[in-house]
N, C-alpha and C positions, 0 to 999 in steps of 0.2 A: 504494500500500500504506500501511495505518496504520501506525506505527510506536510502540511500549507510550511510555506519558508516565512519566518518572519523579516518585517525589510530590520535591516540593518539602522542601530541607533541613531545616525545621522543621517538619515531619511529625512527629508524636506515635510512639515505637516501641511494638509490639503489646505489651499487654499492660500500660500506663500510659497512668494514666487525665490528660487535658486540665486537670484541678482536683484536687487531690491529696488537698486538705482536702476541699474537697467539702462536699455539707448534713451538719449534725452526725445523728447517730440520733435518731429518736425526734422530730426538729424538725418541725412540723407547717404547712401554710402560712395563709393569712393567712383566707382561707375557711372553713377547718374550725378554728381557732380561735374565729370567730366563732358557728359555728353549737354549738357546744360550750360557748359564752358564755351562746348563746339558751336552749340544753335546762336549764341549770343555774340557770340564773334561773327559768324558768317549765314548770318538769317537774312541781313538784307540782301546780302550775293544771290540768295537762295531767292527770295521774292522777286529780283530785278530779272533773275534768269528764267522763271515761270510766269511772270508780265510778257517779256519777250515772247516766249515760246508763245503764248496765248493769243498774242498780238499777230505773229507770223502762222496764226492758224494749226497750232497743237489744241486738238478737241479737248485731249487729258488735262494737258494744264488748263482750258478754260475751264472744264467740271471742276477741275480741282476748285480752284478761286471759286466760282460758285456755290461750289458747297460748303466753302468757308463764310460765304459772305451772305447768302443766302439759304441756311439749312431748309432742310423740306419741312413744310407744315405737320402737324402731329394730325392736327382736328381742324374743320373750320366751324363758324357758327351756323346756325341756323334755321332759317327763316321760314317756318311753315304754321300757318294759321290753324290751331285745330276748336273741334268744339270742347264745350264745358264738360270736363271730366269728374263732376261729381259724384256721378252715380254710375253702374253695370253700361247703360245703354250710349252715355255720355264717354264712355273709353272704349267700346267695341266702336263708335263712329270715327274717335281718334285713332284706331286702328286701322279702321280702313280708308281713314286721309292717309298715312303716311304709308302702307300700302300701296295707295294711287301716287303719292308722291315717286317712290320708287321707280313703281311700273313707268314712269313718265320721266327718270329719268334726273328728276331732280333733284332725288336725294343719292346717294352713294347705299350700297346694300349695307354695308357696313353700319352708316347712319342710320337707313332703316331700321337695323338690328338693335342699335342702342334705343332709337326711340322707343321701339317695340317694347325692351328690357324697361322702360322707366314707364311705360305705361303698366306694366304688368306689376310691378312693383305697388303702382296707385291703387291696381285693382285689388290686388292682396292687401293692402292697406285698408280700401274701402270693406270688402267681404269680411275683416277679423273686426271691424266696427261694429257690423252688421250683428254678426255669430255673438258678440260680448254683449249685445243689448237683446236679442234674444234668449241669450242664456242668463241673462241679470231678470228678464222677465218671466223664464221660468220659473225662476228659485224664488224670487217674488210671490208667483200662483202657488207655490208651491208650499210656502212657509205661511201662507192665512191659514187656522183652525176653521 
């Protein structure tokens, strides 16, 4: 049979750390200093020489530059009129605006999806309102002698 090893008295206790001090924050090592040496010294060689090329019609370097200068949108806003979503009948209409919005082209599937998702949300919101006041009215009927 094994028999458990205990650790050895100078065993670190959980929860303290082997170097106390430790690296300071923010201390960087010896490599990314250098390379941070490099960029700084010859960044703007670097920019002047991808200007050019963009200018003399390199596609890459124009993407490049534009996607520095111009990142791609994550989301855009968006503008669609729906009806009053208060109740069951009021968010199946708003479903099938944004439905039609889609099919038409002027929402992104994507966007339709989210809409979709925050309607469904409302609606499960509206239905547990519903069920709570139903069930606060049974227990009501329920608890008169």
């Amino acid at each position: 049979m094994t028999a458990k090893r205990k650790a050895p008295g100078t065993a670190w206790t959980k929860g303290m750390s082997g170097n106390p001090k430790g690296r300071p924050r923010g201390a960087r090592n010896r490599a990314t200093q250098m390379a941070q040496a490099l960029l700084e010294t010859g960044a703007s060689d670097v920019v002047q020489t991808i200007l050019a090329a963009a200018r003399g019609g390199d596609m890459a370097a124009c993407r490049m530059i534009l996607d520095r200068l111009v990142p791609p949108a994550k989301e855009r806003p968006i503008s669609l009129t729906l009806p009053p979503t208060a109740d069951a009948a009021g968010i199946a209409e708003a479903q099938s605006a944004v439905l039609q919005a889609v099919a038409a082209g002027d929402l992104l599937p994507a966007e339709g999806t989210a809409l979709a998702g925050i309607l469904e949300a409302r609606r499960k919101a509206i239905e547990t309102g519903e069920l709570e006041a139903r069930i606060a009215a049974l227990e009501a009927s329920h608890a008169k002698p």
